[in-house]
C-alpha positions in Angstrom: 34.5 56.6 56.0 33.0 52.9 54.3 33.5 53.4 50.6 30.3 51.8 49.0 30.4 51.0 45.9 27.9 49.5 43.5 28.1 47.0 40.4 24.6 47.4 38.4 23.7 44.9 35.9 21.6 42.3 34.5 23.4 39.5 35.3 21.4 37.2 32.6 23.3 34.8 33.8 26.3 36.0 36.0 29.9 34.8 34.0 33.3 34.7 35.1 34.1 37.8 33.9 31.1 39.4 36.0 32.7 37.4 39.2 36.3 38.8 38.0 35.4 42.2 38.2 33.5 42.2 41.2 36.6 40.5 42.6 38.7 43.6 41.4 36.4 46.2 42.8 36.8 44.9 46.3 40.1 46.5 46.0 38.7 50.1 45.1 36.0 49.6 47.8 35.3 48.7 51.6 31.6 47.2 50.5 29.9 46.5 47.2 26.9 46.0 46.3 26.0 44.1 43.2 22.6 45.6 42.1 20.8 43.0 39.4 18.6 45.3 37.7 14.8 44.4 37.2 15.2 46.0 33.6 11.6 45.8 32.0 12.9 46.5 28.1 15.0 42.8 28.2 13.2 39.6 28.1 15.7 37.7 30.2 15.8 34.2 30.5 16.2 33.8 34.3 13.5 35.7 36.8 15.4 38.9 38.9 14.9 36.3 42.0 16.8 33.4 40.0 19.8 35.5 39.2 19.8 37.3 42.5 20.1 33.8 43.9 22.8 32.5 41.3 24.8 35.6 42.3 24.8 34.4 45.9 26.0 31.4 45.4 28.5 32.4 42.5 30.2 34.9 45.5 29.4 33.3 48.3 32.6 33.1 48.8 33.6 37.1 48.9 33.5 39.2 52.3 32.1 42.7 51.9 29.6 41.9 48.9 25.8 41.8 49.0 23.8 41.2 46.2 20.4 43.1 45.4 17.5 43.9 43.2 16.9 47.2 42.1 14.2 48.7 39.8 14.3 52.6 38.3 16.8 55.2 38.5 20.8 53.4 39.3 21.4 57.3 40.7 18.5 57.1 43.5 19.6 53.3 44.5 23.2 54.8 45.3 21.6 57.4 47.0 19.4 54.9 49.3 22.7 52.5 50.2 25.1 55.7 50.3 27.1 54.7 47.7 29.5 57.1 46.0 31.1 54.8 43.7 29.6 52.8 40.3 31.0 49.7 38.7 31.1 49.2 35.0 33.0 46.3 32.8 34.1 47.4 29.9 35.1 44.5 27.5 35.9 46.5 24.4 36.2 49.4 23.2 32.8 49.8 21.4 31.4 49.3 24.9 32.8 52.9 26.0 30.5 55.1 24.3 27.7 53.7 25.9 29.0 53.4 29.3 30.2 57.5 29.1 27.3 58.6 28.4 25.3 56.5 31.3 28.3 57.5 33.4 27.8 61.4 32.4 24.0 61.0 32.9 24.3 59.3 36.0 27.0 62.5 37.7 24.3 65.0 36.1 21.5 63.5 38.3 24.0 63.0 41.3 27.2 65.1 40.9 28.5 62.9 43.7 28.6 59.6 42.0 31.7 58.3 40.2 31.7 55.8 37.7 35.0 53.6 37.5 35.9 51.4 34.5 37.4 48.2 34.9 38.5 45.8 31.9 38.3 42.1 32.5 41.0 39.5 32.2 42.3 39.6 28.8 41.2 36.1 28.8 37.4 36.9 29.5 37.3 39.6 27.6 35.1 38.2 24.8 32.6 36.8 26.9 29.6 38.2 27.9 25.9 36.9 29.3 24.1 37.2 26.0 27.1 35.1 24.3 27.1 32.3 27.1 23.0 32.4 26.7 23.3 31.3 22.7 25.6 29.0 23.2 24.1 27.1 26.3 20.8 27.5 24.3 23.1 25.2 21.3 23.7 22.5 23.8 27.6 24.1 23.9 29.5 23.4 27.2 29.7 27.2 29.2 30.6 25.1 32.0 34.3 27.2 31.6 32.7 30.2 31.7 30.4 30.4 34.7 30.3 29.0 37.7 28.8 25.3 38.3 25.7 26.2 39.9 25.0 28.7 36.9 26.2 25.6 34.2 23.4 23.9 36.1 20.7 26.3 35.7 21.4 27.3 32.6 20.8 23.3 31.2 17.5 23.7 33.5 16.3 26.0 32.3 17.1 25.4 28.3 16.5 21.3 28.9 20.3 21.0 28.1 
């Protein structure tokens, strides 16, 4: 049996610690999916097409990864790619309440899905999209932090 596995997000813009721990989850899964969430409540800076596409090329080089769009419920999009398994970065503590309770929501509408935890790389723990997305919007080098064709849009984008 193909363990399918999905890593939900916004991905406004993917970081290094978004690659690192779809990197990891390839271990815990035959396939993932990284499903860029059309959220309608954040006003991101890059369209749901843009950061599909940044994705791409930010794992291009990865077998067994495909990167969507999804809009509405996370449960009924597992359901639709027979996933059994969800992907959440946790990069500090503070994120854990959140994250059990969308985890607990998520196995009440589907008692089949699991949500695994994964912490990044004690050096990216700190970083996060929002974070790179003030500084890059400074005129601050991210170029570290995400990949080059993400560096690139990013001083697109903010006329950096």
């Amino acid at each position: 049996m193909t363990r399918i596995a999905i890593y939900p997000g916004s991905f406004d813009p993917v970081t290094r610690g978004h690659e690192d721990i779809v990197r990891r989850s390839l271990y815990l899964a035959d396939e993932l999916i990284v499903a860029v969430a059309a959220n309608q409540e954040k006003e991101p800076l890059f369209t749901i097409d843009e950061r599909v596409e940044l994705l791409k090329i930010a794992l291009g080089d990865l077998s067994g990864v495909e990167v969507r769009s999804f809009d509405g419920l996370l449960t009924e999009f597992a359901r639709e790619h027979k996933a059994h398994i969800i992907i959440r970065g946790l990069r500090a503590f503070s994120d854990f309440d959140y994250e059990s309770q969308m985890a607990l929501m998520n196995r009440q509408l589907d008692p089949d899905l699991e949500t695994v935890f994964l912490v990044p790389a004690l050096h990216l723990t700190y970083l996060s999209s929002s974070l790179v997305r003030e500084v890059a919007r400074l005129r601050g080098d991210v170029s570290s932090l995400v990949h080059p064709a993400v560096d690139e849009a990013l001083r697109a984008k903010l006329g950096g």
